[in-house]
C-alpha positions in Angstrom: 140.1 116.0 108.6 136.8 114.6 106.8 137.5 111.4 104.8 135.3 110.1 102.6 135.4 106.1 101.6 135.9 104.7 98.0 135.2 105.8 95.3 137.0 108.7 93.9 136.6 112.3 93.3 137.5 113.6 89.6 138.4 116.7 88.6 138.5 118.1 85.1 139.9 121.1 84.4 142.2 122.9 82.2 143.5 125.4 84.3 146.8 123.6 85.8 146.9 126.1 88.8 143.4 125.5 89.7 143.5 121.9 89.3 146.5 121.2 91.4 145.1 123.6 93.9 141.9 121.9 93.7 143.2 118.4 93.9 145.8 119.1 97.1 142.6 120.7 99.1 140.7 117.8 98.5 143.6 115.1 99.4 144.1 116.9 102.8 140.3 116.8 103.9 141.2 113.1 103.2 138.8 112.3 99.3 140.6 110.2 97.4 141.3 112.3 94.0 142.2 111.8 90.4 142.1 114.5 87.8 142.4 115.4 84.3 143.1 118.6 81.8 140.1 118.2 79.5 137.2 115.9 78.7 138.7 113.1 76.8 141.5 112.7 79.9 138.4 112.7 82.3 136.8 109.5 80.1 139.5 107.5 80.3 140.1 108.6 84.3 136.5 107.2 84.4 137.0 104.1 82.3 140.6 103.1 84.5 138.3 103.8 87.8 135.6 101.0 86.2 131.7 101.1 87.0 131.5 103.0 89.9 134.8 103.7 90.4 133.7 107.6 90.9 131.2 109.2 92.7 131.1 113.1 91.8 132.7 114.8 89.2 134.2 118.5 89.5 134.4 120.0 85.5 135.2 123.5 84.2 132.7 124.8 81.6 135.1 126.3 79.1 137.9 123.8 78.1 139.7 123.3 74.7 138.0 120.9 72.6 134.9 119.4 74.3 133.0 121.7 77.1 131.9 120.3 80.4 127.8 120.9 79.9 128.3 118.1 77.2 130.6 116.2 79.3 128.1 116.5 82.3 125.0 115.7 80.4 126.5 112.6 79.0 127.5 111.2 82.3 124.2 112.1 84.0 122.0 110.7 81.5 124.0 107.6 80.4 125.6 106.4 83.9 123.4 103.3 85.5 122.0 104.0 88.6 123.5 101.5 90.8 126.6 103.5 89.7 125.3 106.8 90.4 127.5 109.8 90.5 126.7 113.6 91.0 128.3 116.2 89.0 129.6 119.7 90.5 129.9 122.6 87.9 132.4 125.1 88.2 132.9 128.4 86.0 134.6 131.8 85.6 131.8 132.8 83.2 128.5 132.1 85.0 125.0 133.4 84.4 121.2 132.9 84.5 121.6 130.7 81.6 124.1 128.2 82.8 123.0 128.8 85.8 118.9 127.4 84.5 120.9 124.5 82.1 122.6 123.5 85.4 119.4 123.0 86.6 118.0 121.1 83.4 120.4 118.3 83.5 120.0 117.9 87.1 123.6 118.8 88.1 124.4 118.7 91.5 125.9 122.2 92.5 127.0 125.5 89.9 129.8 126.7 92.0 131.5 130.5 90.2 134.9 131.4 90.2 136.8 132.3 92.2 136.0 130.2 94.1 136.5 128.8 98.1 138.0 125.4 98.2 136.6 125.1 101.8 133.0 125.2 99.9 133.8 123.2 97.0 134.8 120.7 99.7 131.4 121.0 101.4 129.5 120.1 98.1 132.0 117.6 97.4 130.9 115.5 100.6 126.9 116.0 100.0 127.5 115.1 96.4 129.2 112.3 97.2 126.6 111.2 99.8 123.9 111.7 97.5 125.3 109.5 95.0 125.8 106.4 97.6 122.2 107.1 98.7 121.2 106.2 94.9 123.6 103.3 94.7 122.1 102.1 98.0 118.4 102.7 97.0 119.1 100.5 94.2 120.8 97.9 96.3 117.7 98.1 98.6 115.1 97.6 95.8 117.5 94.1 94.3 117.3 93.1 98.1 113.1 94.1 98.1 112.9 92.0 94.4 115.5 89.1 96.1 112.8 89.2 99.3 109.9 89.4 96.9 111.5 86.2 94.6 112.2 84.1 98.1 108.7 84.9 99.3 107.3 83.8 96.1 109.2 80.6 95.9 108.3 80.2 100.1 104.2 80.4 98.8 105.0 78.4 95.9 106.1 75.6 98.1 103.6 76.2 100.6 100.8 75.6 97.7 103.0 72.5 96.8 102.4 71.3 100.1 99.0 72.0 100.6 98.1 70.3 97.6 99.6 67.1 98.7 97.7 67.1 101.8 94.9 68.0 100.0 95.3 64.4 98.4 96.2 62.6 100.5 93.0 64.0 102.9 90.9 62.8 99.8 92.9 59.6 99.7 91.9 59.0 103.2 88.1 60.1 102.6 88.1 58.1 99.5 89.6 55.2 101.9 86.9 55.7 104.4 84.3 55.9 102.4 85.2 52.2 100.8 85.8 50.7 104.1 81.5 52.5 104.6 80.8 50.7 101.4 82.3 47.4 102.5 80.3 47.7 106.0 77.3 48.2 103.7 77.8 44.9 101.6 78.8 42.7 104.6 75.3 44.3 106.5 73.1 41.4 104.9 75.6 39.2 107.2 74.4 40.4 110.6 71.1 38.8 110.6 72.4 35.3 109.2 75.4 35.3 111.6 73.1 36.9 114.9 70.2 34.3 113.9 72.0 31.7 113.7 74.4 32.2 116.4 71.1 32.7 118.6 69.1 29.4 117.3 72.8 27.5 118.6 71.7 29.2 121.8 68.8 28.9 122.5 67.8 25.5 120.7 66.6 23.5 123.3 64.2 26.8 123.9 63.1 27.7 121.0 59.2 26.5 120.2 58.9 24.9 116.8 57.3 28.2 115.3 59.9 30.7 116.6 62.7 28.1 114.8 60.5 28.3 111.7 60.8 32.1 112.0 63.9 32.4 112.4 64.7 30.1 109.0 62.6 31.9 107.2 64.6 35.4 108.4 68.0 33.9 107.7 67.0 33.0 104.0 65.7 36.3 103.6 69.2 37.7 104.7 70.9 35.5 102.4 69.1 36.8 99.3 69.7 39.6 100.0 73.5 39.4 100.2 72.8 37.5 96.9 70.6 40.5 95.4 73.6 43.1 96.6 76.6 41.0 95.3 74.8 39.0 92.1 78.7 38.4 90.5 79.7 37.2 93.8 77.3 35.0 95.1 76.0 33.9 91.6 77.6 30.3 91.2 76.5 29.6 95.1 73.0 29.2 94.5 73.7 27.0 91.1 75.7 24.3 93.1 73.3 24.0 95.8 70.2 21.9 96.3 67.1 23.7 95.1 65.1 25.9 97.1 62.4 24.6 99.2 59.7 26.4 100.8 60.0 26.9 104.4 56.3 25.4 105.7 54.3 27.4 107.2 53.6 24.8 109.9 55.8 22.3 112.0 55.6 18.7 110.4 52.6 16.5 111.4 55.0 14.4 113.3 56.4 17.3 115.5 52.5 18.6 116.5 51.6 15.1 117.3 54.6 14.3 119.5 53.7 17.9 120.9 
């Protein structure tokens, strides 16, 4: 015995003999069946089962009341795909016509009476695993949108983060390049510092004209410091003593004790 798994199978026909018949064969090869006697019993079969409840549909053409074509073509062109279901035609009165309107609506199988119950079986199972390969190709493509929407959010945070090392690598440039800036204003310092550090020294050395020099470098290196920070270093120069010209030559008293 083949079983197939949820959902059902439904048959709609009018013919009670062939129905039952029907129905029975299916149950023993294991497909859960329901069935009705004409198209308006088969909606509300369809309607109890709920969205997907049913996966092929077996229908009569000629039935009292509504026909199966119209009852085909409405379920084939107004079922969603994630509920996909395939629907198997069967008819005493087949020909080319049905046979090319089968076709048309994109019915699964035109089977003619009378007919074997071991091959209506048969189509029943490829039907019904045609119509879980849609459902499943639909399922695939949420899971491909779900993998596409992670992936998304995944470069989306990757940007995120990027950015903010981004800033905080200009933060650190923008850091480095102050502390070069700083190293720039204090570089008027050396000389005064290295001078005078070297006249401490070296003092008892040092001829009178190389001290001389060396004065006359250190001012230098102060106005400088003065001429790259004016705001900074503006009051200094008001509270000291004025200026007064390094000579150019030791004091008289210096050459003649030389």
């Amino acid at each position: 015995m083949n079983t197939l798994p949820q959902p059902s199978i439904l048959v709609v026909d009018d013919d009670d003999d062939i129905r039952l018949e029907l129905v029975e064969y299916l149950l023993d090869e294991g497909m859960p069946v329901v069935s009705a006697g004409d198209v308006p019993s088969g909606l509300r079969c369809l309607e109890a089962a709920g969205p997907g409840g049913i996966s092929v549909v077996v229908t009569d053409v000629k039935m009292p009341g509504r026909d199966g074509i119209s009852f085909a073509q409405e379920l084939l062109d107004t079922v969603k795909e994630d509920d996909a279901l395939e629907v198997i035609i069967i008819t005493g009165h087949g020909n080319f016509a049905l046979a090319l309107q089968t076709i048309r609506m994109r019915a699964f199988d035109l089977i003619p009476k009378p007919m074997l119950l071991a091959s209506v079986a048969d189509s029943v199972r490829r039907a019904h695993a045609r119509a879980m390969q849609r459902r499943q190709a639909v399922s695939r493509g949420s899971e491909a949108a779900d993998l596409l929407a992670a992936r998304e959010t995944a470069l989306a945070d990757r940007v995120t983060a990027l950015s903010t090392e981004i800033a905080v690598s200009l933060d650190k440039a923008n850091a480095a390049f102050l502390r070069t800036v700083r190293h720039g204003l204090r570089t008027p310092l050396v000389p005064v510092i290295g001078l005078s550090e070297l006249i401490e020294e070296k003092a008892g050395q040092l001829a009178p004209d190389q001290l001389l020099d060396y004065a006359r470098m250190i001012r230098e290196a102060g106005e400088k410091l003065q001429r790259t920070s004016p705001g900074r270093y503006a009051n200094s120069r008001s509270h000291s003593a004025p200026h007064q010209p390094i000579p150019t030559q030791p004091p008289s008293s210096q050459s003649e004790t030389s």
